[in-house]
C-alpha positions in Angstrom: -37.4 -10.8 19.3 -37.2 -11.6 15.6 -36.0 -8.2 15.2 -33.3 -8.4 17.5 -32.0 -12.1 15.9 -31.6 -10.4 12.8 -29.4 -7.4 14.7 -27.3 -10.2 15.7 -27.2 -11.7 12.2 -26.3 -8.5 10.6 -23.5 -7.6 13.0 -21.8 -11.1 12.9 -21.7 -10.7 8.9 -20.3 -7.8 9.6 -17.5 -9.1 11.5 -16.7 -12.2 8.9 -12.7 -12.6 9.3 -12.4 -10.2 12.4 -11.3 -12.8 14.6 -8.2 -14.0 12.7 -9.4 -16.9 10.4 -10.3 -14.8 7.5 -8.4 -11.6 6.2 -10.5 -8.7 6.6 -10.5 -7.0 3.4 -11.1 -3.6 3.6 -10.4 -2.9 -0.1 -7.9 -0.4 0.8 -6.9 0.1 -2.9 -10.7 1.2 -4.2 -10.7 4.2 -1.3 -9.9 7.3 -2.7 -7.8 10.3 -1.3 -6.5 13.6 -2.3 -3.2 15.1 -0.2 -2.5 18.0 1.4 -0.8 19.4 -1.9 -4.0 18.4 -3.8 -2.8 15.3 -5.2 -5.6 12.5 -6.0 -4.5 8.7 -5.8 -5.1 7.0 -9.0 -8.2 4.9 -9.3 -9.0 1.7 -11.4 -9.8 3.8 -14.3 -6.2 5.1 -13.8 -4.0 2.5 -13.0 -5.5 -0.8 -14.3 -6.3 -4.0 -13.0 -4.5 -5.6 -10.0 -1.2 -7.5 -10.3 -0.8 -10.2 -8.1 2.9 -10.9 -9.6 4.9 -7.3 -8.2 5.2 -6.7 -5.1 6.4 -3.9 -2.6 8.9 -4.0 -0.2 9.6 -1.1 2.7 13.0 -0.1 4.2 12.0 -0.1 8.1 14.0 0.3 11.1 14.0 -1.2 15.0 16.8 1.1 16.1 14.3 4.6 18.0 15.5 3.5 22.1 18.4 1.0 21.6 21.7 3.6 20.5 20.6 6.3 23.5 22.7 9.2 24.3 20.7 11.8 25.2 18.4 13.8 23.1 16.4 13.5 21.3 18.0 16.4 19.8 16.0 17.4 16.5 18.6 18.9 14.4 15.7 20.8 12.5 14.7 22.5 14.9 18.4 22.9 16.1 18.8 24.7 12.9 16.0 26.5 13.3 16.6 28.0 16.4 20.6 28.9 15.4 21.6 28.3 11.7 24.9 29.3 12.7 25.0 26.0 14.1 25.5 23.8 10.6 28.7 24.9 10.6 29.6 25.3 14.4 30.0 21.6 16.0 30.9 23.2 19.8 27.1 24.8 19.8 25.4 24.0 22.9 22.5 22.7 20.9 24.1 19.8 19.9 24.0 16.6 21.5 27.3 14.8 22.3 29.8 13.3 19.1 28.1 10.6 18.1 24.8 11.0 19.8 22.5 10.0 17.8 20.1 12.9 16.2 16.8 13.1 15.0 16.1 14.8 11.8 12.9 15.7 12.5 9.8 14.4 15.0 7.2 12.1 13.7 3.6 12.2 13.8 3.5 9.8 16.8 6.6 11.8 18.5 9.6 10.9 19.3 9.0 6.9 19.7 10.6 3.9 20.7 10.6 1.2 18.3 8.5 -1.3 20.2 5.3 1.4 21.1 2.3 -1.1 20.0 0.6 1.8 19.4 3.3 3.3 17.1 3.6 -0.6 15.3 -0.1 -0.6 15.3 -0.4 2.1 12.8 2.6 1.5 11.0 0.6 -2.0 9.6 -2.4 -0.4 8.9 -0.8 2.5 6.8 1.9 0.4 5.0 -1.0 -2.3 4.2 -3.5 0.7 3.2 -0.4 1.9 0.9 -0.4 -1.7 -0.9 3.2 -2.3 0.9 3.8 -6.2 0.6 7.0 -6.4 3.0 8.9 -4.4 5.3 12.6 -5.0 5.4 14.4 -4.5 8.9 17.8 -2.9 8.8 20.5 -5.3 10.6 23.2 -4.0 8.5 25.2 -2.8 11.7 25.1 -6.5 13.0 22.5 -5.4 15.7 19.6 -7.7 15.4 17.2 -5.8 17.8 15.7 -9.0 19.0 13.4 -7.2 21.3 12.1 -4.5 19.0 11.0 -7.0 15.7 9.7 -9.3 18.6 7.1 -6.7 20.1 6.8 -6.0 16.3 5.6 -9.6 15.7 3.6 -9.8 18.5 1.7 -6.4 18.1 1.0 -7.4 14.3 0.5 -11.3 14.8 -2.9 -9.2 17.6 -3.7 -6.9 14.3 -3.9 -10.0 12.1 -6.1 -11.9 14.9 -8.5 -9.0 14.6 -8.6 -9.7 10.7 -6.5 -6.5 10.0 -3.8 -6.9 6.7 -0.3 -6.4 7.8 3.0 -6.4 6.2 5.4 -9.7 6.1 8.6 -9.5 7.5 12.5 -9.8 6.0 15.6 -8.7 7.1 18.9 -7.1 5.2 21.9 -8.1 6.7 25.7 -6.7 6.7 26.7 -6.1 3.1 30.0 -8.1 4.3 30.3 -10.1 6.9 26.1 -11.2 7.4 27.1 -15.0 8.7 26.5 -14.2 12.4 23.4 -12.5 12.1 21.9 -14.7 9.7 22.5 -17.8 12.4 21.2 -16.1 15.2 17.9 -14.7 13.2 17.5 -18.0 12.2 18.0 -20.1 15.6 16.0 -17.0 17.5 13.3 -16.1 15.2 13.1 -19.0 12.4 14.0 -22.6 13.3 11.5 -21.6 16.7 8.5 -20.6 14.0 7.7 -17.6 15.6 4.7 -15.9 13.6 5.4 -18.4 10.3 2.2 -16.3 9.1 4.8 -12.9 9.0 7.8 -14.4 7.1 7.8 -13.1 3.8 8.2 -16.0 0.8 10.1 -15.3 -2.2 10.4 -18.3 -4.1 8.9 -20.4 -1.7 10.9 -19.9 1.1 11.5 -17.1 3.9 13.6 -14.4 1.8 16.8 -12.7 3.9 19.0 -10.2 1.9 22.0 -11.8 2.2 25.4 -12.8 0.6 25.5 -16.4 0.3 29.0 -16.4 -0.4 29.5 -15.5 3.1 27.4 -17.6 5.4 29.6 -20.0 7.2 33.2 -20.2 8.1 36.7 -20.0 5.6 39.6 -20.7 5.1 41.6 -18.7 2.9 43.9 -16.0 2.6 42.6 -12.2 2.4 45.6 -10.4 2.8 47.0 -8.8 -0.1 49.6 -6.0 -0.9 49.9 -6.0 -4.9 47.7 -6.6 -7.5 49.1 -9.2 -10.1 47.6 -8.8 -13.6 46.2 -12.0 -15.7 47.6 -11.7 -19.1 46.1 -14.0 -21.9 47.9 -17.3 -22.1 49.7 -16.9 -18.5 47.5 -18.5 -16.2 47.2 -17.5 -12.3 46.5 -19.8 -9.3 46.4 -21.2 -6.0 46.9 -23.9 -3.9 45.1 -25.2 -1.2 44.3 -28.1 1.2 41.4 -28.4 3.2 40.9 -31.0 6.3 36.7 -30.5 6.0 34.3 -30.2 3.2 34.1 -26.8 0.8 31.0 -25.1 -1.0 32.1 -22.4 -3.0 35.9 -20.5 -3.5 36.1 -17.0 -4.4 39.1 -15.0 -5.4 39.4 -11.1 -5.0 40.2 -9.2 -8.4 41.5 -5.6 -9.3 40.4 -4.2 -12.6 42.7 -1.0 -11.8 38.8 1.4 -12.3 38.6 -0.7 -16.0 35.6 -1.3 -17.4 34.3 -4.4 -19.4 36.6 -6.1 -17.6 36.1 -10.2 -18.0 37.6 -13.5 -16.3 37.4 -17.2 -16.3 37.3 -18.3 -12.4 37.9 -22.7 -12.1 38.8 -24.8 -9.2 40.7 -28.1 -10.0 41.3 -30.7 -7.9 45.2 -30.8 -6.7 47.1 -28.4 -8.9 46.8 -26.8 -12.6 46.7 -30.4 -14.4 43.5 -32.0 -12.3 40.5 -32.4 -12.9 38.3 -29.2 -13.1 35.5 -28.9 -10.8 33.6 -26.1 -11.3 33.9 -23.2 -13.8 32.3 -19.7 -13.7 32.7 -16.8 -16.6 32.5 -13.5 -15.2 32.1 -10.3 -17.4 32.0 -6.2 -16.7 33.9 -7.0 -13.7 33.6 -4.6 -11.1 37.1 -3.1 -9.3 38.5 -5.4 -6.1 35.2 -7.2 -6.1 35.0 -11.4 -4.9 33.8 -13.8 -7.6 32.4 -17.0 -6.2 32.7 -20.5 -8.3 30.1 -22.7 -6.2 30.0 -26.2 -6.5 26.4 -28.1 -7.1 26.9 -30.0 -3.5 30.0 -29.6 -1.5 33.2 -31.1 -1.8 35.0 -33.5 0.4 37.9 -32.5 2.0 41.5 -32.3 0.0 43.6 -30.6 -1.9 42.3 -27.9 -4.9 43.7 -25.5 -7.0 42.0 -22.5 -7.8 42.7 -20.8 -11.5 42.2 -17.8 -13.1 42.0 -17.5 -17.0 40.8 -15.8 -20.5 41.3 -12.6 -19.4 39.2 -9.5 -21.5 40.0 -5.7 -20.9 42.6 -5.0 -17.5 41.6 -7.9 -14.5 44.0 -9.5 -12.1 44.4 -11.2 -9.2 45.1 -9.1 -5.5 48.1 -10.9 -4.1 50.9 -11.0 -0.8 54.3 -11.4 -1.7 55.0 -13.4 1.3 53.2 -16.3 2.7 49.9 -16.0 4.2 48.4 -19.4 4.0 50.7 -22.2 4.9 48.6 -24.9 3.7 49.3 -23.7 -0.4 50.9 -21.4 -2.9 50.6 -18.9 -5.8 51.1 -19.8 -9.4 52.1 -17.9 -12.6 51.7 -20.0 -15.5 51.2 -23.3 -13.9 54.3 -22.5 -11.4 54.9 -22.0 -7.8 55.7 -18.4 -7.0 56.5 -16.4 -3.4 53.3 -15.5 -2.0 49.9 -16.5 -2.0 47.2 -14.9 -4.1 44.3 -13.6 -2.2 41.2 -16.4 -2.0 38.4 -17.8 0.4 37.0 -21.1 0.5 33.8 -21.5 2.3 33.9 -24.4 4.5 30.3 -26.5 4.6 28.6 -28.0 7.3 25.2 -29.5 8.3 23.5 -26.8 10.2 25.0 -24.5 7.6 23.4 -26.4 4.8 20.5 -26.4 6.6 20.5 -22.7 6.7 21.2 -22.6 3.6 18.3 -24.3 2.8 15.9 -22.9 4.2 16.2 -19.3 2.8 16.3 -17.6 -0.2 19.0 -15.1 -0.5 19.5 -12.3 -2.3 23.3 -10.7 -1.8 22.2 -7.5 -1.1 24.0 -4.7 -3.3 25.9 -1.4 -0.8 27.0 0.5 -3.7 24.5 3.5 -5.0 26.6 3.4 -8.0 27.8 0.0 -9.3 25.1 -1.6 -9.9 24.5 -5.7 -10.3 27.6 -7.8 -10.2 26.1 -11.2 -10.5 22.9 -12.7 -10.5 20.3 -12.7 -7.9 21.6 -9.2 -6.3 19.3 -6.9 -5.1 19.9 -3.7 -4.1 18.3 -0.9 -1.4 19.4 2.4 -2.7 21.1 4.0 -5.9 21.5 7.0 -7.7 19.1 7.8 -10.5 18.8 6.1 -13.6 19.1 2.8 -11.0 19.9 -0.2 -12.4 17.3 -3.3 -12.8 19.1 -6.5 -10.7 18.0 -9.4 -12.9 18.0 -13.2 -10.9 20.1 -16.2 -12.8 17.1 -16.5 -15.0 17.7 -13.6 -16.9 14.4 -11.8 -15.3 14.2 -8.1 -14.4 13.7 -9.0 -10.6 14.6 -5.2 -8.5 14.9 -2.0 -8.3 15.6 0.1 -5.6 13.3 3.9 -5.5 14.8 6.0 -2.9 13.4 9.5 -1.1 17.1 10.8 -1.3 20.6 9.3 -1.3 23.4 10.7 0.6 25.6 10.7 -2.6 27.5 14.0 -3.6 29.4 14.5 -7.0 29.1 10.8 -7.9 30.3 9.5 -4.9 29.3 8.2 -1.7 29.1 11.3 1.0 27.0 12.3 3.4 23.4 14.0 3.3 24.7 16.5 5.6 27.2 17.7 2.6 25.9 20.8 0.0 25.6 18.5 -2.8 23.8 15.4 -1.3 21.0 14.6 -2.8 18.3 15.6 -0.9 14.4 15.5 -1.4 13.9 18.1 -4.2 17.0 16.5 -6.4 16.3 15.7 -9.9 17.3 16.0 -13.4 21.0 16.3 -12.0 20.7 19.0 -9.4 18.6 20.4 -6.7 15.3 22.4 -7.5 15.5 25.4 -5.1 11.9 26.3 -6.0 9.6 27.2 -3.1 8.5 24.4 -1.2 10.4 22.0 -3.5 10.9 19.7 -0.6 7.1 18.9 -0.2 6.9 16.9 -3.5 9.1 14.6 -3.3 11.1 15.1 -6.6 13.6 12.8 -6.0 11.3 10.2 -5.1 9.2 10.7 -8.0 12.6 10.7 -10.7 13.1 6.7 -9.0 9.7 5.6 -9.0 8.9 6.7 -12.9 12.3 5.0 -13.5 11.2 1.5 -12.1 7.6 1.5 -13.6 9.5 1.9 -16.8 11.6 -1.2 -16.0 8.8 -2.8 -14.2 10.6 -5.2 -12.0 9.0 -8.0 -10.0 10.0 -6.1 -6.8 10.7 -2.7 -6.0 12.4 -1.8 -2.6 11.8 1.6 -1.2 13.5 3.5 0.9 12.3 4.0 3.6 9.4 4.4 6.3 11.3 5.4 9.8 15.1 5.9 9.7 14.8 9.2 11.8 18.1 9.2 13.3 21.8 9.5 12.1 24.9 10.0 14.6 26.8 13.0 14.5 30.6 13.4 13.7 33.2 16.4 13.5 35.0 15.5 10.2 38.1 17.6 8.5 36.2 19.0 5.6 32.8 19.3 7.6 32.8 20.1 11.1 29.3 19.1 11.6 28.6 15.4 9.4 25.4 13.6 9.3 25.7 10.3 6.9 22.3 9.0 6.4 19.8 11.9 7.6 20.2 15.5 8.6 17.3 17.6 8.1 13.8 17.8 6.7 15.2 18.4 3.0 18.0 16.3 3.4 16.1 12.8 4.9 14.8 9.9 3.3 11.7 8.9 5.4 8.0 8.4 4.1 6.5 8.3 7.5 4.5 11.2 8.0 6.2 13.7 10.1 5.4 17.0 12.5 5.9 20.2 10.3 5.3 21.1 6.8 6.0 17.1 5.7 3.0 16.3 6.9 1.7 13.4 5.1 2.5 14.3 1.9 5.0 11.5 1.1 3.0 9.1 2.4 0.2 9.5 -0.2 2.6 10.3 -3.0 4.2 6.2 -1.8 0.4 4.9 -2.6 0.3 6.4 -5.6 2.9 5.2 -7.1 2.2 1.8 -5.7 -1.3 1.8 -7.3 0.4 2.6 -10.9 2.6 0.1 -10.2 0.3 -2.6 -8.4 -2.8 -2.0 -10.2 -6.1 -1.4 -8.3 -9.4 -3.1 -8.2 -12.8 -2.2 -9.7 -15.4 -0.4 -7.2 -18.0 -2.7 -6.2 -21.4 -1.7 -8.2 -24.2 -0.3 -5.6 -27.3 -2.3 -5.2 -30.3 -1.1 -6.6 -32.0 1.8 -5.0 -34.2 0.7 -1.7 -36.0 2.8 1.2 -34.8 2.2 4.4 -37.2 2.6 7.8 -35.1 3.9 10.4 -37.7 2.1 12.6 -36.8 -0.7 11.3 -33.5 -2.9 11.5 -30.3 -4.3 10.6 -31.8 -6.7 8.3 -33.1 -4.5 5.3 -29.5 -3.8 4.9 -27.9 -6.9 4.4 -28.9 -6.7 0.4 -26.9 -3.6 0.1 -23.6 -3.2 -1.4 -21.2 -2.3 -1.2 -20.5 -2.9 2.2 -17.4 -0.6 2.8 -15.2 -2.2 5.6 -12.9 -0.6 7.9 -10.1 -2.2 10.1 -11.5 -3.8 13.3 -9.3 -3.1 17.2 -7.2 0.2 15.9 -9.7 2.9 18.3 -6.0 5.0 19.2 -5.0 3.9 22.7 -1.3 4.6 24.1 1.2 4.2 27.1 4.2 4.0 26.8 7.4 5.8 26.9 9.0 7.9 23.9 12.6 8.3 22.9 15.0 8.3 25.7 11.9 8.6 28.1 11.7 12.2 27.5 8.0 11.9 27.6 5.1 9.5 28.6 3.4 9.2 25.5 -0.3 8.8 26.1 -3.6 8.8 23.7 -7.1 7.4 25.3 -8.7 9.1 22.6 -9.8 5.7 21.0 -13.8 4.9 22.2 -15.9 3.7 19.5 -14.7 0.9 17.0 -15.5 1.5 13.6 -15.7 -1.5 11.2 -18.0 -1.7 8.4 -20.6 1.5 6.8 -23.2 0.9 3.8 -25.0 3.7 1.5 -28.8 3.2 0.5 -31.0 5.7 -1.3 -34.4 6.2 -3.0 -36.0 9.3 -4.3 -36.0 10.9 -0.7 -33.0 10.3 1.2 -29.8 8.8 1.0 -29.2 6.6 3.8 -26.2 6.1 6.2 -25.3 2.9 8.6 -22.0 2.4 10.5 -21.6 -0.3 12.9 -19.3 -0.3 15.4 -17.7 -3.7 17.1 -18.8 -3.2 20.2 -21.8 -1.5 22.2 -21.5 2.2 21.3 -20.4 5.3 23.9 -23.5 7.7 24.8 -24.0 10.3 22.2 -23.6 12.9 24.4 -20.0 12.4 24.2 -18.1 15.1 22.4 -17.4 14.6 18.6 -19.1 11.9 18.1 -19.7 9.2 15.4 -19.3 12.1 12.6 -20.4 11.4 9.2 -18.3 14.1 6.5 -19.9 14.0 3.1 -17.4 15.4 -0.4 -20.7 15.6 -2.2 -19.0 17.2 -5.5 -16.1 14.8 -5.0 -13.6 17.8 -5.6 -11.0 18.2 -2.6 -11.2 22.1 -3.3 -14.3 22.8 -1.9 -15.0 22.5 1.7 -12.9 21.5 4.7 -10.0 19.0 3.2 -13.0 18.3 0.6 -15.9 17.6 3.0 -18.8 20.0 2.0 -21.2 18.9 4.8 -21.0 17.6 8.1 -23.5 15.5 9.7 -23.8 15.1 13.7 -21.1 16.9 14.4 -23.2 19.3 16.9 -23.9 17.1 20.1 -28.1 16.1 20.1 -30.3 13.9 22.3 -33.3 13.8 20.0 -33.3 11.7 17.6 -32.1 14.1 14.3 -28.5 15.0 13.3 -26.7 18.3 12.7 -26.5 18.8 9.0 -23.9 21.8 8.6 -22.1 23.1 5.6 -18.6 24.0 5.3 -18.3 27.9 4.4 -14.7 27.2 3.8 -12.1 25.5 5.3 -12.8 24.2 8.7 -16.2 26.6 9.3 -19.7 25.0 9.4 -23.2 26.8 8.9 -26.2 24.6 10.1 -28.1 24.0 7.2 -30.7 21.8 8.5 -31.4 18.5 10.6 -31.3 15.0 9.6 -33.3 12.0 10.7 -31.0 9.8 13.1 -31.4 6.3 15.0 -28.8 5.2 17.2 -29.1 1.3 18.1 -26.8 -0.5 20.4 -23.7 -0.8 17.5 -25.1 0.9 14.5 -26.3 4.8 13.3 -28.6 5.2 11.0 -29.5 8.7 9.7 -31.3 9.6 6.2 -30.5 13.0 4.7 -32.8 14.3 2.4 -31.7 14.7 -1.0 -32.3 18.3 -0.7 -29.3 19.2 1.7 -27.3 16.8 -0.8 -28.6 19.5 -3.5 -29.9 16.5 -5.4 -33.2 15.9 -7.1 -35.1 12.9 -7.1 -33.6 11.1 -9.9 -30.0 12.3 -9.7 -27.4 9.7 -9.6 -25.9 9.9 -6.5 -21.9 10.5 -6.4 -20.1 10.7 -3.0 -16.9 10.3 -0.9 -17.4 10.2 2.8 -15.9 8.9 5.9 -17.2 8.3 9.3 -15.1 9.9 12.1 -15.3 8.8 16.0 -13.6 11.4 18.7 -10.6 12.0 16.0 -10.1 15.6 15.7 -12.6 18.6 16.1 -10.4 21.0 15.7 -9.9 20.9 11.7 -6.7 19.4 11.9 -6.5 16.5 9.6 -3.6 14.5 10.6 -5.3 13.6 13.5 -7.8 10.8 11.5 -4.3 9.5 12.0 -3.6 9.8 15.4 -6.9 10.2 17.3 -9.9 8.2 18.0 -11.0 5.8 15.1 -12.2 7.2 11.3 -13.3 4.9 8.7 -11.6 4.8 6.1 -8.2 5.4 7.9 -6.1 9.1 7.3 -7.3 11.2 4.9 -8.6 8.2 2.9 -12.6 8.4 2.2 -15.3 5.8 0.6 -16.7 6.4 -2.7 -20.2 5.9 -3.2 -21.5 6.1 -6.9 -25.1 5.1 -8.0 
């Protein structure tokens, strides 16, 4: 009975946190893991200490199941199957113009964008990466209401398990974002769906959003010449207003100048009142808006708008015939024909109310301009990008892209010759072999920004997948934002030779960017009696945690219900392991959250051992396997890899299987250890998730601990 109690005890320390009150930690930035191109994340020793003041953000996308025509259609392994066909749009490969394609399949297949099991994952690998925020794309004024809400709901479950996931933001249209902000806020926001989710930036939920442009105007943004300011010659314009104003903006040509700089001022009534408000703009960018905002808003009236100082070539796009009747143009304090082309942005209370209750950044759609005011951010540029500073003066972002569909300086599509795909850097694309796999581009963007070291860095992106296809003059066959494995810009691990490897190469670069924790020290040495229970283990650290409730289990239908997609491979829930040793053995315990399956089932509760810690020895670094031969007595398998996914039995293991916890000892001998030989391990615990050698599916299949290809260090 007292034995028992303290089975109980141990298991409910255990699961501290797992039922939503507590973050689980599972110290995903101390595991270790080496990719499939033999690339090892950086450590503590490597990166330095943790810091809490940068953050990560993730470009993510709702859109797999709500554009259907068809498919999918894969247009790499359209390629494939008829190269011809990049240069043949009436090939009966293709799916219809303007179908949308995929560029390649994902690990989880061809998905729909609320698959729980899909989302499932997708929080436990951008958390395990150290990813701080995804960022949904609602840049085509589709809010995907029911895809972010299964989203919510699936993670808001993970989070009552204890699991770490993401927050949530969104990035609206570049131009015209008023509509989508009000309805994100009245259907997601002003409800306080999943508060816990909404990312803070400055203490309040953050949207990527012009400002400038939430709410209603009045204005006049027709325009047929551009009138240039010339120093002592002033430019204006009218206007009367019948409710309260925020901000005005006037639209200005610099004719491609640069340095271009201007003095924007609204009066009230005409050039001689009083001024207002008065903004100096410099390195003007061509035909872009500057915005004067006032500190609160103004009553209605009338206002004059002005536009002086003048640096460089700047002017002021106009109409030379009436567009607005309620004002008029001016040239040196004079009414002229026209009107001169402005916006005022009309305030009201549920719009100030809004407006309060975000913070905005205007996000940035040029690759190439970079920041043309304070507190822009932007979501993808050329390389060297620019560092967008906030009206404090701090470096705040950076964007670090996989690959930009940009070709000779201008915006293109990745489909064209000269986009820059994966393997572009240095100015042009590598062409050595298997160039593609390492993420060149990616790499280029990323040393940039830890050079800059912004607060934020925005990457793009996790799960874009699919781009519509058009028949265009100079290319017969155009994909804008993906086309094929080289040219794409995803991190999530794909089907093919992609694998994974961008994934790992994304928590790299996190870690040197982030910083990483210390490993926990390990306990002093003890000898554990397999006869005995949970309790002589409570004293030993570390205790190396793994995620509770992600066992794989799926239903659901995949892209364009081409398929069912099913897994029932998940059984046996992993969450926490512990190392002991003495002179003898080194001991093993994994618990498990609830009552175990028999052991007679196949592939099950497999402990893999890197015993050299060097990923190129073994199978994917694992020199021995332990239980991976089904048993009823009470010893484990011990088997050795003889290279690559082959085992040799090399000897049996004392084993003890309680209700939710293994415990095995294996002699120091099969560890080709003496008795006083510091003991230095990696090793992961694998339940029903892959025994065929494949790898990827510790992603996919069944539940390993640590997740992926991600393994526990022991050292003591």
């Amino acid at each position: 009975m007292v034995r028992a109690s303290l089975v109980g005890v141990a298991v409910s320390l255990a699961c501290v946190g797992s039922q939503g009150q507590v973050p689980r930690d599972v110290r995903a930035d101390t595991w270790v893991a080496t990719d499939g191109l033999g690339r090892s994340l950086p450590t503590f020793e490597e990166a330095g200490p943790p810091r809490a003041d940068r953050q990560v953000g993730m470009f993510y996308f709702l859109w797999m199941g709500a554009h259907v025509n068809g498919g999918p259609y894969d247009i790499t392994k359209i390629l494939a199957e008829d190269p011809t066909a990049a240069s043949n749009p009436d090939s009966p490969l293709w799916g219809p113009l303007h179908a949308f394609h995929h560029w390649g399949e994902s690990l989880f297949g061809y998905y729909q964008s609320d698959d729980p099991y899909v989302l499932r994952r997708h929080a436990q690998m951008l958390s395990d990466a150290g990813v701080d925020v995804v960022i949904f794309d609602v840049t085509n004024q589709s809010t995907y209401d029911k895809e972010w809400g299964a989203l919510l709901r699936v993670w808001a479950e993970a989070r009552e398990d204890g699991a770490q996931t993401p927050q949530i933001a969104f990035l609206c249209p570049f131009w015209a974002p008023s509509n989508v902000v009000q309805h994100l806020y009245h259907t997601l926001y002003e409800p306080g769906l999943h508060p816990e989710l909404w990312y803070q930036w400055e203490g309040r939920p953050l949207i990527l959003a012009d400002p400038a442009y939430i709410g209603g105007d009045l204005g006049s943004q027709g325009h047929n010449t551009p009138t240039e300011l010339e120093p002592g010659h002033p430019l204006g314009q009218s206007f009367t207003t019948d409710e309260p104003i925020r901000s005005v903006a006037i639209n200005t040509p610099t004719w491609g100048a640069a340095g271009s700089g201007i003095t924007v001022s609204v009066r009230r009534e005409g050039p001689q009142g009083e001024v207002l408000a008065s903004r100096r703009f410099e390195d003007v960018s061509d035909n872009d808006w500057l915005t004067v905002e006032f500190e609160e808003p103004v009553e209605a009236g009338a206002y004059y708008v002005e536009a002086t100082d003048p640096v460089g070539t700047i002017g002021w796009w106009s109409h030379t015939e009436d567009q607005f009747a309620d004002g008029a143009a001016y040239a040196g304090g004079v009414p002229v024909d026209g009107d001169r082309a402005f916006r005022a942005e009309l305030a009201n209370s549920e719009l100030e109310r809004i407006r309060r209750f975000f913070t905005f950044r205007s996000p940035q759609a040029s690759y190439f301009v970079g920041p043309t005011k304070p507190n822009q951010w932007s979501w993808l540029e050329v390389y060297p990008q620019h560092v967008f500073h906030n009206d404090r003066g701090e470096a705040e972002q950076m964007s670090v892209g996989v690959a930009q569909n940009a070709a000779d300086g201008e915006l293109s599509r990745l489909s064209h010759p000269r986009s820059h795909g994966r393997s572009w850097h240095n100015g042009d694309m590598d062409t050595s072999p298997d160039a593609m796999l390492y993420g060149l581009n990616l790499t280029e963007q990323w040393e940039r920004a830890l050079a800059e070291d912004p607060q934020f860095v925005f990457v793009t992106g996790w799960n874009e997948w699919i781009a519509m296809r058009f028949n265009e003059p100079d290319l017969p066959v155009s994909f804008w934002d993906q086309y094929d494995e080289e040219h794409s810009r995803d991190i999530e691990p794909a089907r093919g030779p992609l694998a994974d490897h961008y994934y790992y190469q994304l928590a790299s670069f996190v870690r040197r960017y982030k910083g990483v924790r210390p490993p926990e020290p390990a306990s002093q040495p003890v000898t554990i009696d397999l006869a005995g229970g949970l309790d002589q283990w409570l004293d030993v650290r570390p205790e190396f945690l793994d995620d509770r409730g992600d066992p794989a289990q799926r239903d659901h239908p995949g892209y364009n219900s081409y398929a069912q997609l099913t897994n029932t491979t998940g059984r046996n829930d992993i969450i926490s392991a512990r190392v002991a040793r003495d002179a003898e053995n080194v001991y093993f315990l994994v618990e498990t959250a609830e009552p175990l399956s028999p052991r007679t089932d196949p592939d099950w509760m497999v402990l893999y051992l890197d015993t050299d810690q060097d990923h190129r020895t073994g199978w994917e670094g694992f020199d021995l396997a332990i239980n991976r031969l089904t048993s009823t007595d009470e010893t484990a398998s011990v088997e050795a890899s003889t290279g690559g996914w082959a085992w040799e039995e090399r000897g049996r293991a004392p084993l003890r299987v309680g209700d939710r916890w293994v415990m095995v000892a294996v002699p120091r001998a099969l560890l080709g250890l003496g008795p006083d030989d510091p003991v230095r391990l990696d090793f992961k615990w694998a339940d029903n998730a892959g025994p065929d050698g494949d790898i990827l599916r510790f992603v996919t299949d069944g539940d390993v601990a640590p997740n992926g290809r991600f393994r526990y260090r022991f050292e003591g």
